[in-house]
DOSEVO-740619 format. One record per residue (C-alpha): chain; residue in three letters; residue number from 0; x, y, z. Coordinates in nm, 4 decimals, always signed. Example, Ala and Ser with C-alpha at 12.3 -4.5 7.8 and 13.67 -1.06 7.14 Angstrom:
! DOSEVO-740619
<"A","ALA",0,<+1.2300,-0.4500,+0.7800>>,
<"A","SER",1,<+1.3670,-0.1060,+0.7140>>,
END
This chain:
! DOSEVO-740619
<"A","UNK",0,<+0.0000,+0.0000,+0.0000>>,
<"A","UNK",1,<+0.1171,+0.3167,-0.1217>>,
<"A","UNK",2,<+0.2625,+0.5805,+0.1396>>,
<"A","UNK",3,<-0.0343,+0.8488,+0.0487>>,
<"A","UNK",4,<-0.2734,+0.5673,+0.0453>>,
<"A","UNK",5,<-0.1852,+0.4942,+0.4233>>,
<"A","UNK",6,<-0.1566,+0.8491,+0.5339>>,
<"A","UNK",7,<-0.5364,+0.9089,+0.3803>>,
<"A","UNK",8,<-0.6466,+0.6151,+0.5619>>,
<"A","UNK",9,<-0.5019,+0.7387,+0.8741>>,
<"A","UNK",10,<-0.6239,+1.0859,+0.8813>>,
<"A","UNK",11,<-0.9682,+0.9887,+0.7828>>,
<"A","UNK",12,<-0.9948,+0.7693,+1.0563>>,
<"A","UNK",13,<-0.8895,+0.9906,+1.2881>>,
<"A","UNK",14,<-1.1067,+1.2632,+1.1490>>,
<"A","UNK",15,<-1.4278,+1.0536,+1.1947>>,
<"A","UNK",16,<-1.3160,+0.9313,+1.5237>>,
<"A","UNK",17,<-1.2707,+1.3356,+1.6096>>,
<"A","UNK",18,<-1.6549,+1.3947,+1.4720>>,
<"A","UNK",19,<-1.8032,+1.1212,+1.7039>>,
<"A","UNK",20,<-1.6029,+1.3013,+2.0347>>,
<"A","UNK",21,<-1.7355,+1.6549,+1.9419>>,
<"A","UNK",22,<-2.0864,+1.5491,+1.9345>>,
<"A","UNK",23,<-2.1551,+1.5670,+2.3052>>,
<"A","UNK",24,<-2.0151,+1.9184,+2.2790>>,
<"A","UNK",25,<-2.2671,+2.0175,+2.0034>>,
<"A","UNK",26,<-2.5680,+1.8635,+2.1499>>,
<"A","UNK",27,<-2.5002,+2.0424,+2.4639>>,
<"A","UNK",28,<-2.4333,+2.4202,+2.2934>>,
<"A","UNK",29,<-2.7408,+2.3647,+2.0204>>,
<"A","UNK",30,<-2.9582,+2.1830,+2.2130>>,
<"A","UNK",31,<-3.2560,+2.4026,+2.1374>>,
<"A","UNK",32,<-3.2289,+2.3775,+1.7599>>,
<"A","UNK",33,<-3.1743,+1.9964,+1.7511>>,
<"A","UNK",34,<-3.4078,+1.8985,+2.0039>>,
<"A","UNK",35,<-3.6451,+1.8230,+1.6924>>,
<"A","UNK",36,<-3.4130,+1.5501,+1.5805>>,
<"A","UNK",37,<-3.4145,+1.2092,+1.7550>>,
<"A","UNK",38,<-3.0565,+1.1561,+1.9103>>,
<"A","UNK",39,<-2.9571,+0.8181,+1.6726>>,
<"A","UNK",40,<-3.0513,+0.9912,+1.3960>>,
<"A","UNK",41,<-2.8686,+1.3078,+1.4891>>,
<"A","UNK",42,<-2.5654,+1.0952,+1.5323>>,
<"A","UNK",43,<-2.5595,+0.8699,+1.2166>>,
<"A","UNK",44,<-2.6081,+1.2166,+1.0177>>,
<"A","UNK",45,<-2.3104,+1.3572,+1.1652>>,
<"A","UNK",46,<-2.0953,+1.0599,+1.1496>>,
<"A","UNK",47,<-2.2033,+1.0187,+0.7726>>,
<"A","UNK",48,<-2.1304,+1.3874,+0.7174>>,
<"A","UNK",49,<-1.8091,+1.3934,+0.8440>>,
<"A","UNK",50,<-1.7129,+1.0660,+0.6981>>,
<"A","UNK",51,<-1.8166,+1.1818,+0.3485>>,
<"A","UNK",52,<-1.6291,+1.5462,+0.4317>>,
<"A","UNK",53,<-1.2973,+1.4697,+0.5566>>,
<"A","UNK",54,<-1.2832,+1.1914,+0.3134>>,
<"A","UNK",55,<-1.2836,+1.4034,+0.0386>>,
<"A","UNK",56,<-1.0756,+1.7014,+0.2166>>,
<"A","UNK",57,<-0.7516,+1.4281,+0.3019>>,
<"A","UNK",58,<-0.8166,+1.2554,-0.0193>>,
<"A","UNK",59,<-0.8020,+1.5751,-0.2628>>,
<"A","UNK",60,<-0.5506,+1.7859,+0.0366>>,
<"A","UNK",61,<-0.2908,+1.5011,+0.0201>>,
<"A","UNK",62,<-0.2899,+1.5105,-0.3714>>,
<"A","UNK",63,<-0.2608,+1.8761,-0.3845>>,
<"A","UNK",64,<-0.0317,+1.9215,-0.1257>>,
<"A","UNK",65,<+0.1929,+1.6776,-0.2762>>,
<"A","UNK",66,<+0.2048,+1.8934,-0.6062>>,
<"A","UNK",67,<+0.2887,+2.2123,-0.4571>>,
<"A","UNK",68,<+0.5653,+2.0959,-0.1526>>,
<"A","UNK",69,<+0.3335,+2.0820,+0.1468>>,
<"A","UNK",70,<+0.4362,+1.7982,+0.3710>>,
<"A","UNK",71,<+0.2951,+1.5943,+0.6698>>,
<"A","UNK",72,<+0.6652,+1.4417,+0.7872>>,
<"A","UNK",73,<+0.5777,+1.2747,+1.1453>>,
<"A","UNK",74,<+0.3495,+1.0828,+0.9613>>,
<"A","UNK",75,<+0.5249,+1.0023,+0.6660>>,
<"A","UNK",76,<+0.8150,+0.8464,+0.8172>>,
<"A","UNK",77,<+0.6316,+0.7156,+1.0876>>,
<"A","UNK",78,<+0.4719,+0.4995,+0.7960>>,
<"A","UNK",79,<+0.7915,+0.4615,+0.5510>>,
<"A","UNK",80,<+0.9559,+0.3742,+0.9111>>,
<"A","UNK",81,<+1.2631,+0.6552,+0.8911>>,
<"A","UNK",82,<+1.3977,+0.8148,+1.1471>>,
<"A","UNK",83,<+1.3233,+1.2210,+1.1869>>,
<"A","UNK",84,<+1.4070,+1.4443,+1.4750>>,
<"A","UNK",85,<+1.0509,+1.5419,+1.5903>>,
<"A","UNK",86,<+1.1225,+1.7137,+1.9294>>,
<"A","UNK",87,<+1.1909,+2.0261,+1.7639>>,
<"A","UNK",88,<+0.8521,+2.0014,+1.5871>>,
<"A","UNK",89,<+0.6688,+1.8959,+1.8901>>,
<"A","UNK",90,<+0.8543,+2.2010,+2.1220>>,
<"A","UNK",91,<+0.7519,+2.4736,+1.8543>>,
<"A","UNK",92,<+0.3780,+2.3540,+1.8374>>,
<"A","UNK",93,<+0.2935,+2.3650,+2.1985>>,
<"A","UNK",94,<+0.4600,+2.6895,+2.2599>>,
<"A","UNK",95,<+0.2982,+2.8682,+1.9841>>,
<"A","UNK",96,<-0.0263,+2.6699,+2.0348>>,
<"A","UNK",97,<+0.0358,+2.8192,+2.3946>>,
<"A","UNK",98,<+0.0898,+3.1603,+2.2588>>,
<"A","UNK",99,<-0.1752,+3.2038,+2.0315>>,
<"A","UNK",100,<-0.4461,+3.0673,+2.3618>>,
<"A","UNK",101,<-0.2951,+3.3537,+2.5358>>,
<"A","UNK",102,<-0.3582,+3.6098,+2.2546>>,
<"A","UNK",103,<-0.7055,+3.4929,+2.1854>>,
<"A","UNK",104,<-0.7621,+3.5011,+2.5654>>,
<"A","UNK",105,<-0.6666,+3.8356,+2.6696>>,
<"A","UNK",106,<-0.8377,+3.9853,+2.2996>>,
<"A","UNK",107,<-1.1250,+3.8092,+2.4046>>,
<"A","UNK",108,<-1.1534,+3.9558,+2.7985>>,
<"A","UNK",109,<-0.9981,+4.2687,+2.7617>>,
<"A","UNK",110,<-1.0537,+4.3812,+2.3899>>,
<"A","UNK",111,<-1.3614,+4.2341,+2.2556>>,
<"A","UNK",112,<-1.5212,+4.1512,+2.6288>>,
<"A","UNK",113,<-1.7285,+3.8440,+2.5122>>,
<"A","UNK",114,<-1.5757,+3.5863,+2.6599>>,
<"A","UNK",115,<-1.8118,+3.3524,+2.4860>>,
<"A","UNK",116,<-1.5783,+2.9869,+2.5468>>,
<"A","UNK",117,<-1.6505,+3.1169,+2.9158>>,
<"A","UNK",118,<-2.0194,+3.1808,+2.8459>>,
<"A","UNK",119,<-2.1153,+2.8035,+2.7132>>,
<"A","UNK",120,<-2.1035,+2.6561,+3.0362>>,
<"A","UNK",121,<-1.9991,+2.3656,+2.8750>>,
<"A","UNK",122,<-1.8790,+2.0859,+3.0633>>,
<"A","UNK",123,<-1.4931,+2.0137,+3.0776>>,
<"A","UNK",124,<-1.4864,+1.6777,+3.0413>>,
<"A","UNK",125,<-1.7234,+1.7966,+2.6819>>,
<"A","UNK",126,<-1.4647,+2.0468,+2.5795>>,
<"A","UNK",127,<-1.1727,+1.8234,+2.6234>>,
<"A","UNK",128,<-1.3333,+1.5965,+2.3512>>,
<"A","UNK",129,<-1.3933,+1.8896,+2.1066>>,
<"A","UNK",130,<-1.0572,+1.9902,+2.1564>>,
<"A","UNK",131,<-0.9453,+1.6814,+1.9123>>,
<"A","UNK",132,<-1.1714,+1.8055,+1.6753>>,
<"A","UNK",133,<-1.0470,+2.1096,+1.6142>>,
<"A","UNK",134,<-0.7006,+1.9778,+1.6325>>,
<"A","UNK",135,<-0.7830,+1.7071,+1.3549>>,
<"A","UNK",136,<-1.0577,+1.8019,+1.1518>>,
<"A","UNK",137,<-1.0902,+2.1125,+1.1253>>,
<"A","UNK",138,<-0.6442,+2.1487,+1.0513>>,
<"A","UNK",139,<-0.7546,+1.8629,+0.7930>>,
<"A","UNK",140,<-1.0086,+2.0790,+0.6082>>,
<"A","UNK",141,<-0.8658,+2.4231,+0.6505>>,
<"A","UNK",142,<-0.4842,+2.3967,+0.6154>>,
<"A","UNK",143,<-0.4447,+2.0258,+0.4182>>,
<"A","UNK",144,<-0.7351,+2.1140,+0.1610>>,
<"A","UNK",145,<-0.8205,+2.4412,+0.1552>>,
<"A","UNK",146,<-0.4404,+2.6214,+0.1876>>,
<"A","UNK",147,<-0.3447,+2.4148,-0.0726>>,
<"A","UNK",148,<-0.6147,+2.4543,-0.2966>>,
<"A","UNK",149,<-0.5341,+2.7930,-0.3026>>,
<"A","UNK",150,<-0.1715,+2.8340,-0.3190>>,
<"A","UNK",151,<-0.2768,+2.5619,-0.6258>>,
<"A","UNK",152,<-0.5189,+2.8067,-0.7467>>,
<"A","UNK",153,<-0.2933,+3.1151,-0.7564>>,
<"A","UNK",154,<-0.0467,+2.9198,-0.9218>>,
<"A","UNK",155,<-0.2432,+2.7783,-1.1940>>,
<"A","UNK",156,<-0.3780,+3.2219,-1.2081>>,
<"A","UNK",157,<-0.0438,+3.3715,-1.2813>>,
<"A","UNK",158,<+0.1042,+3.0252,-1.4330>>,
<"A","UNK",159,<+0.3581,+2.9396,-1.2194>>,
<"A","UNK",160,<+0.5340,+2.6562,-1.1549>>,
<"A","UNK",161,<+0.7070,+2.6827,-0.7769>>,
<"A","UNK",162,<+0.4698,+2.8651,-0.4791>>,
<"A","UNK",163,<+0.6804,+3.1881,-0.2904>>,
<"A","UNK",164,<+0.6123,+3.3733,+0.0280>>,
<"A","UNK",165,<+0.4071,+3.5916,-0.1485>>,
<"A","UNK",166,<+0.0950,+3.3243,-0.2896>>,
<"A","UNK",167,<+0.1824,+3.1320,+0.0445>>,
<"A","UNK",168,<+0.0737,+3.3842,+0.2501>>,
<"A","UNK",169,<-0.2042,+3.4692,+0.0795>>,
<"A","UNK",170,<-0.3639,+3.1379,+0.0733>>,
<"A","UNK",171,<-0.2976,+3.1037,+0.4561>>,
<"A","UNK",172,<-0.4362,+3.5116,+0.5323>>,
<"A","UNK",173,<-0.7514,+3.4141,+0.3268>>,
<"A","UNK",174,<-0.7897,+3.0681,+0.5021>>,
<"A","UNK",175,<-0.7712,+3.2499,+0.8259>>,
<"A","UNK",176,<-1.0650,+3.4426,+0.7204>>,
<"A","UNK",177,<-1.2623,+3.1550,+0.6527>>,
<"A","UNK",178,<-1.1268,+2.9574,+0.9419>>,
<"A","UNK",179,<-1.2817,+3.2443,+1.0970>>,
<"A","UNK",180,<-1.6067,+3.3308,+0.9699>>,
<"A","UNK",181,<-1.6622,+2.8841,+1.0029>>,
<"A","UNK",182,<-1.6987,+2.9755,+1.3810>>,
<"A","UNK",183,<-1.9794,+3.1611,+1.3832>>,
<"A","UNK",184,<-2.2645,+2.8984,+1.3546>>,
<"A","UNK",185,<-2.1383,+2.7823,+1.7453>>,
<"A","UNK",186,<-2.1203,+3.1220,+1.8035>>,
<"A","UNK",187,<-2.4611,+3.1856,+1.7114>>,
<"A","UNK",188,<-2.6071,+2.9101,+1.9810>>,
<"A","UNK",189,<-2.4825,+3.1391,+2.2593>>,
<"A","UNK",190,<-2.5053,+3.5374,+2.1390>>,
<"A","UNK",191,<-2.6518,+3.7214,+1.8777>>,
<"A","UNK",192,<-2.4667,+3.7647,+1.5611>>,
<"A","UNK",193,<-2.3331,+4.1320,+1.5464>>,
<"A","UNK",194,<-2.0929,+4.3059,+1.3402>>,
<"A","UNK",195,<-1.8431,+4.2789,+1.6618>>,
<"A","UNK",196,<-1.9096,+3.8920,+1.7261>>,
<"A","UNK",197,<-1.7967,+3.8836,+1.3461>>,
<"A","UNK",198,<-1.5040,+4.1087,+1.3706>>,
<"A","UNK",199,<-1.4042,+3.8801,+1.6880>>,
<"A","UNK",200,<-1.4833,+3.5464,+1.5331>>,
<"A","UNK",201,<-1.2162,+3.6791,+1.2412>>,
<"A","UNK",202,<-1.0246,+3.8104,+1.4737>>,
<"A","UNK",203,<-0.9454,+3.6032,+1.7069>>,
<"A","UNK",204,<-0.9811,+3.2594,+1.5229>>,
<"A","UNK",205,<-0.7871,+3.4098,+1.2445>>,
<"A","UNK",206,<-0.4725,+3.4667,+1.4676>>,
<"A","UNK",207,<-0.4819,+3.1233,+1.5169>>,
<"A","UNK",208,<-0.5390,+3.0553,+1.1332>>,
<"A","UNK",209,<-0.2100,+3.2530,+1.0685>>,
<"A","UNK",210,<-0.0015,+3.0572,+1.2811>>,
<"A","UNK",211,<-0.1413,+2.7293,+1.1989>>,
<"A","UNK",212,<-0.1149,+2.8007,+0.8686>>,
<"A","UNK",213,<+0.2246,+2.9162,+0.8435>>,
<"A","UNK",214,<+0.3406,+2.5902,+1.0469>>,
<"A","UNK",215,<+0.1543,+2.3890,+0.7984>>,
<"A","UNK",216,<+0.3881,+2.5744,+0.5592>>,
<"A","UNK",217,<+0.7025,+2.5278,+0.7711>>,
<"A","UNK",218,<+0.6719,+2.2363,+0.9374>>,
<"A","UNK",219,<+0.3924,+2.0267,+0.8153>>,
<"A","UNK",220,<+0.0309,+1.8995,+0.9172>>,
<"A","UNK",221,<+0.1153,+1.7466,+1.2300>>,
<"A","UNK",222,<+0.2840,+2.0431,+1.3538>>,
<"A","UNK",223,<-0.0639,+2.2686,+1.3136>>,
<"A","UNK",224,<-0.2529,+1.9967,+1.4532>>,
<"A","UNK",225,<-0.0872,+1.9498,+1.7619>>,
<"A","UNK",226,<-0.0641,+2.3686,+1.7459>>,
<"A","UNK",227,<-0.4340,+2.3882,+1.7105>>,
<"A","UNK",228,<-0.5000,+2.1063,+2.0161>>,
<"A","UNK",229,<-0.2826,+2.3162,+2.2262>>,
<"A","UNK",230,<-0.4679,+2.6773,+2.1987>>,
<"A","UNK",231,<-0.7760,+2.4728,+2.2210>>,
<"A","UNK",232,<-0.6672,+2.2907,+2.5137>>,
<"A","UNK",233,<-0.5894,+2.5869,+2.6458>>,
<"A","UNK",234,<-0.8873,+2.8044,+2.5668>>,
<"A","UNK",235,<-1.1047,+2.4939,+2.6514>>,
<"A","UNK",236,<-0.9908,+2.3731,+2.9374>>,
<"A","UNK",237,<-0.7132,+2.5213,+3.1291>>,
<"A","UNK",238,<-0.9016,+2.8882,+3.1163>>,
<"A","UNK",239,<-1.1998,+2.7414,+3.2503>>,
<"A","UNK",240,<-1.0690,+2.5815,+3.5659>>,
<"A","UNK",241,<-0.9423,+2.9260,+3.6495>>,
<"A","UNK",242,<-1.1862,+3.1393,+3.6084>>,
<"A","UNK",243,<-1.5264,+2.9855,+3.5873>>,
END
């Protein structure tokens, strides 16, 4: 079996396995609009939808990210059983995933005063769970498909061969915006959707899109998905048992 074969395999699993654990979490926060639903039901649509969805993000993300130089390395030689120094890796994504839950913290209190994470009263123990979807999924959809469909795009626009700083960039800025503005429909269970929740959805998610991106870039998938379980982890969790 083929080494992109495996790694497809691998992250799909994962990313369904990652759907089932944030569905406690979403039945708590939109309770009220899916209280219509029967519970099995409710679950065998998500499962199915996130089966179908990640499938085709890691199947299409691995292909294109392949063409233009994006690599998942951990994985890959985890798989083709080499050797690679991964502490470095595994240092830089906590203590930027670290960072950026500090950023999006203080924003949050002191800039924006929403404190929404705060505001769910969502169980720990339920947060903890959606943590790995975020982590997995969502770094599966946002930087493995959708960066590199658009540093693909731009290329294929202005017809060149190699990606630079410049189209790089670009692609992870405008995923950051969408990483973003994907946020609000949780948002929208607890608060009102105003032009300032939007600004701090964009905001504040996109400062982790940025960072996740560019380690995508830098050091592969695995390094923005443990990035992205840290801040969340963080925001999640180890805010909560502070302050609430």
């Amino acid at each position: 079996m083929k080494t992109r074969t495996k790694t497809f395999l691998i992250l799909w699993i994962l990313a369904i396995i990652s759907t089932i654990l944030i569905l406690p979490y979403i039945f708590n926060v939109q309770a009220e609009a899916l209280k219509k639903i029967s519970l099995p039901l409710l679950i065998l649509i998500a499962i199915s939808q996130g089966a179908v969805t990640f499938g085709i993000a890691a199947f299409f993300g691995l292909i294109l990210a392949e063409k233009i130089g994006f690599k998942l390395p951990l994985l890959t030689s985890w798989i083709e059983h080499k050797k690679i120094k991964y502490r470095g890796i595994l240092l830089l994504s906590i203590i930027l995933g670290l960072i950026v839950g500090i950023i999006i913290f203080v924003l949050d209190k002191f800039v924006f005063q929403q404190s929404i994470t705060l505001n769910m009263g969502v169980p720990l123990w339920q947060g903890f769970l959606a943590c790995f979807y975020g982590g997995i999924a969502e770094e599966i959809l946002m930087r493995l498909l959708l960066m590199s469909l658009f540093v693909f795009i731009i290329l294929k626009i202005f017809r060149r061969k190699e990606k630079n700083s410049l189209i790089v960039w670009i692609s992870i800025i405008l995923v950051a915006i969408l990483f973003g503005l994907g946020h609000l429909p949780i948002t929208s269970a607890v608060v009102s959707i105003t032009p300032i929740v939007i600004l701090r959805a964009v905001v504040l998610n996109g400062i982790g899109g940025i960072v996740f991106g560019w380690l995508y870039w830098k050091k592969g998938l695995e390094s923005a998905i443990i990035s992205h379980f840290v801040t969340d982890i963080f925001i999640q969790i180890i805010i909560p048992l502070f302050l609430r």
